[in-house]
C-alpha positions in Angstrom: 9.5 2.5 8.6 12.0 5.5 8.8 15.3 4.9 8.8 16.7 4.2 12.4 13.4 3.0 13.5 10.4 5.0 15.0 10.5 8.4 16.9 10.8 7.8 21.0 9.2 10.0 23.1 10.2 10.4 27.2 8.1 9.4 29.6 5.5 11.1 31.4 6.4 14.2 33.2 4.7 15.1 36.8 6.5 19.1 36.6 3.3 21.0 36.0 2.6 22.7 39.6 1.5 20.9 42.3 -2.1 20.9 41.8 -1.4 19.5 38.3 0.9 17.2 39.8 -1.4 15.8 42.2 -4.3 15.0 40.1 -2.0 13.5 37.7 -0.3 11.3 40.2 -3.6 10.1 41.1 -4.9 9.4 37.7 -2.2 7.3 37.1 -2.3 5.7 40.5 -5.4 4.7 39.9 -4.4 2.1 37.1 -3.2 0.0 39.6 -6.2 -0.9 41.3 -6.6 -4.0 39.2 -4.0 -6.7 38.1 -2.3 -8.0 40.9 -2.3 -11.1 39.1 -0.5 -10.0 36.4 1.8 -7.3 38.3 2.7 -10.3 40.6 4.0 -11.9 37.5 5.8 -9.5 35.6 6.9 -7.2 38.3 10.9 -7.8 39.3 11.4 -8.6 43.3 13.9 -6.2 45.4 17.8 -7.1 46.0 18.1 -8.4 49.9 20.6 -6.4 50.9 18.1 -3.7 50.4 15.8 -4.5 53.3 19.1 -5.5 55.1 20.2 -2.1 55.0 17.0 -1.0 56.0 16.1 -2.7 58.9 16.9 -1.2 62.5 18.6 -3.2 64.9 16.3 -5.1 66.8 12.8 -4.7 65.2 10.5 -6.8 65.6 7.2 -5.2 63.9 6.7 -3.7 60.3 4.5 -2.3 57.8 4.5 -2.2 54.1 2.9 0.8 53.2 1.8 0.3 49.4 2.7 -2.8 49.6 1.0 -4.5 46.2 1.3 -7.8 45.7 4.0 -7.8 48.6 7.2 -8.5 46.4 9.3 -6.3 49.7 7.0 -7.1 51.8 8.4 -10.9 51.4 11.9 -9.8 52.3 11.3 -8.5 55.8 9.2 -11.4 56.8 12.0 -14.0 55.3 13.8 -11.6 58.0 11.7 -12.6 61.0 9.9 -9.2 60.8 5.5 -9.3 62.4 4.9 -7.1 59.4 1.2 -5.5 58.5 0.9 -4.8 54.6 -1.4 -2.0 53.8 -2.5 -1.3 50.3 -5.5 1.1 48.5 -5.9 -2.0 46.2 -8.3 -5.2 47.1 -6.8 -6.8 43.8 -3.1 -6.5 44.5 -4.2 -7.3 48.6 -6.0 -10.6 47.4 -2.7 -11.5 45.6 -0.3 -10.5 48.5 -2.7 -12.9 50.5 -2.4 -15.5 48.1 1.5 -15.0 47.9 2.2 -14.9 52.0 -0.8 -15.8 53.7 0.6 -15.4 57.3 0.8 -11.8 56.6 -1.9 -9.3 57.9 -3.0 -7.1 54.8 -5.9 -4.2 55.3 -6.6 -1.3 53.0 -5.3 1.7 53.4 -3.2 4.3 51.8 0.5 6.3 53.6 -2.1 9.2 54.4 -4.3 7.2 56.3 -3.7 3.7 57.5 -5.5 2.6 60.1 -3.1 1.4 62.0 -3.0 1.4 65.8 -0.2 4.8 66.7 3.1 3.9 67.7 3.0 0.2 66.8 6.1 0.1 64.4 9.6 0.1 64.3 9.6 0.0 60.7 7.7 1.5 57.5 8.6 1.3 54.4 6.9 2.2 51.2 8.9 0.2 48.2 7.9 1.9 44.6 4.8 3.6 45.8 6.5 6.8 47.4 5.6 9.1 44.1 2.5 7.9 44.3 2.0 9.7 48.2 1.5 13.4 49.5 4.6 13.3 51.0 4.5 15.5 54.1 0.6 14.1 55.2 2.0 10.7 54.5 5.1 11.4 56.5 2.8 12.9 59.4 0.5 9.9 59.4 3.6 7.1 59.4 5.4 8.8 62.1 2.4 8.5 63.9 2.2 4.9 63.5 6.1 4.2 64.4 7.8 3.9 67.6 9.8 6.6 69.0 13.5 5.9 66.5 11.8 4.1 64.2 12.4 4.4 60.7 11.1 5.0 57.3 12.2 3.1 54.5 11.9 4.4 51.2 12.9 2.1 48.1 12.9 2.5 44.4 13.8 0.1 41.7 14.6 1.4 38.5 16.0 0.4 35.0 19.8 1.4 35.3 19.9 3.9 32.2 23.2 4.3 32.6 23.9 1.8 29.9 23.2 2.7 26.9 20.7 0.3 25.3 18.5 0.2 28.7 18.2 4.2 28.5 16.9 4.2 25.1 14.6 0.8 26.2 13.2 2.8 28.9 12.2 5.8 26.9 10.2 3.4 24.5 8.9 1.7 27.8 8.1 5.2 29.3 9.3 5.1 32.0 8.7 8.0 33.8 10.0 6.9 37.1 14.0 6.7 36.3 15.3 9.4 38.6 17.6 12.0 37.6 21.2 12.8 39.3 21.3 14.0 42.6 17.4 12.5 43.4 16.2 13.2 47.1 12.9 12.0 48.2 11.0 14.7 50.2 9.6 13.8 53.4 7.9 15.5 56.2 9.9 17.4 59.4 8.7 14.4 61.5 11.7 12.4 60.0 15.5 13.7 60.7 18.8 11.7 59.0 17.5 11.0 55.7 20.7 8.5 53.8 20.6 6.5 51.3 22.2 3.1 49.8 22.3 1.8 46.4 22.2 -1.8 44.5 23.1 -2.6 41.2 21.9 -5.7 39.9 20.6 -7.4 36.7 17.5 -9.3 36.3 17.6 -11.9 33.9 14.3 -11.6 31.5 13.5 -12.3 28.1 12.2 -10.0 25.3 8.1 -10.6 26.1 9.4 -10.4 29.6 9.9 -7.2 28.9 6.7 -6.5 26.8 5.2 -7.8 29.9 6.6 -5.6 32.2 5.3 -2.8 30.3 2.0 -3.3 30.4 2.3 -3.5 34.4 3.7 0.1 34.0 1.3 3.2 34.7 1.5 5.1 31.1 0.5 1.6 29.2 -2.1 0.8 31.8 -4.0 4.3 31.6 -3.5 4.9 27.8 -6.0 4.2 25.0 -5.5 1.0 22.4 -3.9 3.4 19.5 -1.0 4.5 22.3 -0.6 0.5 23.7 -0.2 -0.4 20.3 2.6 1.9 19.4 4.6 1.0 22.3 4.4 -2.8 21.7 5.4 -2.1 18.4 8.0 0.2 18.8 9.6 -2.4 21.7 9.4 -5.4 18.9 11.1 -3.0 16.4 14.1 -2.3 19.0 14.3 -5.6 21.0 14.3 -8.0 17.9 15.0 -5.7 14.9 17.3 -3.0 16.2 18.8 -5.2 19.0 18.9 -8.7 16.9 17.5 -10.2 20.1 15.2 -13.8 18.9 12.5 -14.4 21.5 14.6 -17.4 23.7 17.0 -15.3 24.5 17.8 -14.1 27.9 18.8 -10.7 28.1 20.9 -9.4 31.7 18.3 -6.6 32.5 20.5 -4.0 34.7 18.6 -2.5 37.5 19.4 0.1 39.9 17.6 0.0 43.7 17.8 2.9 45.1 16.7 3.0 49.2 16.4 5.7 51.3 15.6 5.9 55.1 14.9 8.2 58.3 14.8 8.2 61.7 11.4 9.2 63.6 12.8 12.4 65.0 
């Protein structure tokens, strides 16, 4: 192997056009139609204070849009939230069941629902956003939320800020780590767009990681030569480069970034 390990490549890149950017966001959304089982597993949960913030004074009704396998929508019914979790994918709907059975899950995706109009005093879409037409999906969830309700927008992300993380999540690809100054766009139907941000650590160990990125979209919609490289490049830098044995338990910083509007 060369010296200093192998060459690391950035993460996929959605700049193309918008056409281009479309079709590739739904290429890669597809690839998480299947394995809620294992995205359940690996996937990290959201910090509380994150649906605390979100969270108008007194709602009583939400929906997860995009919700998965309902790792946020846990947190607003631990908050006393009636909350509907809508999802394009039967597999990661199946496990949400499994996971909170009280909850009512349906298919659907931010664009079209299916929910009854004005229903909500809460949406929120936690690590699906870039996977949504913004201003139909903005159109269609204003429909579905009560006059002042709001839209809750959350991200968790691998805080590459510290150095080892940065060059972790370029070998991980991924593409989702926002740049400075990030902004989510969302439709003219929404009005006061603020944001709040979490740093926390999650702790995991090295085929944690390994784990967690084979839940991401890049390993899960490339060929076998590609998944192989990136497992091997992560062994090379988690237990050669890093020194790290397999017991260990590594700190994992995290950064959740949440964002939300008011129904204008």
């Amino acid at each position: 192997m060369a010296r200093g390990g192998p060459k690391l490549h950035s993460g996929p890149k959605l700049h193309s056009g918008p056409k281009l950017q479309h079709e590739r966001r739904q290429e890669l959304g597809q690839s998480y139609r299947d394995g809620g089982e294992h995205y359940e597993r690996v996937r990290p949960g959201y910090p509380g204070d994150s649906a605390d913030w979100l969270i108008p004074a007194g709602a009583r009704d939400a929906a997860d849009i995009g919700a998965g396998t309902g790792k946020f929508t846990a947190l607003l019914v631990a908050r006393g939230l009636h909350t509907v979790a809508v999802d394009p994918s039967a597999d990661m709907l199946d496990q949400l069941r499994r996971t909170l059975p009280g909850v009512t899950a349906v298919e659907g995706t931010a664009e079209h629902t299916g929910l009854p109009a004005a229903a909500f005093d809460l949406a929120t879409v936690a690590q699906a956003w870039h996977w949504c037409d913004p201003l139909p999906a903005s159109t269609e969830i204003a429909r579905i939320l009560r006059p002042h309700g709001v839209l809750g927008l959350v991200w968790n992300q691998l805080d590459t800020s510290v150095p080892w993380v940065h060059r972790l999540s370029r070998i991980m690809h991924a593409g989702d780590v926002h740049k400075p100054h990030f902004k989510p766009p969302v439709g003219p139907e929404f009005t006061g767009l603020e944001s709040h941000l979490t740093r926390w650590e999650d702790p995991v160990r090295t085929g944690d990681i390994m784990e967690l990125t084979k839940s991401r979209s890049y390993y899960l919609a490339a060929g076998e030569a590609t998944r192989a490289k990136v497992l091997g490049n992560l062994d090379w830098y988690l237990h050669q480069h890093l020194g790290h044995s397999p017991d260990d338990i590594l700190p994992l910083p995290y950064l959740t970034q949440s964002w939300r509007a008011v129904r204008a």
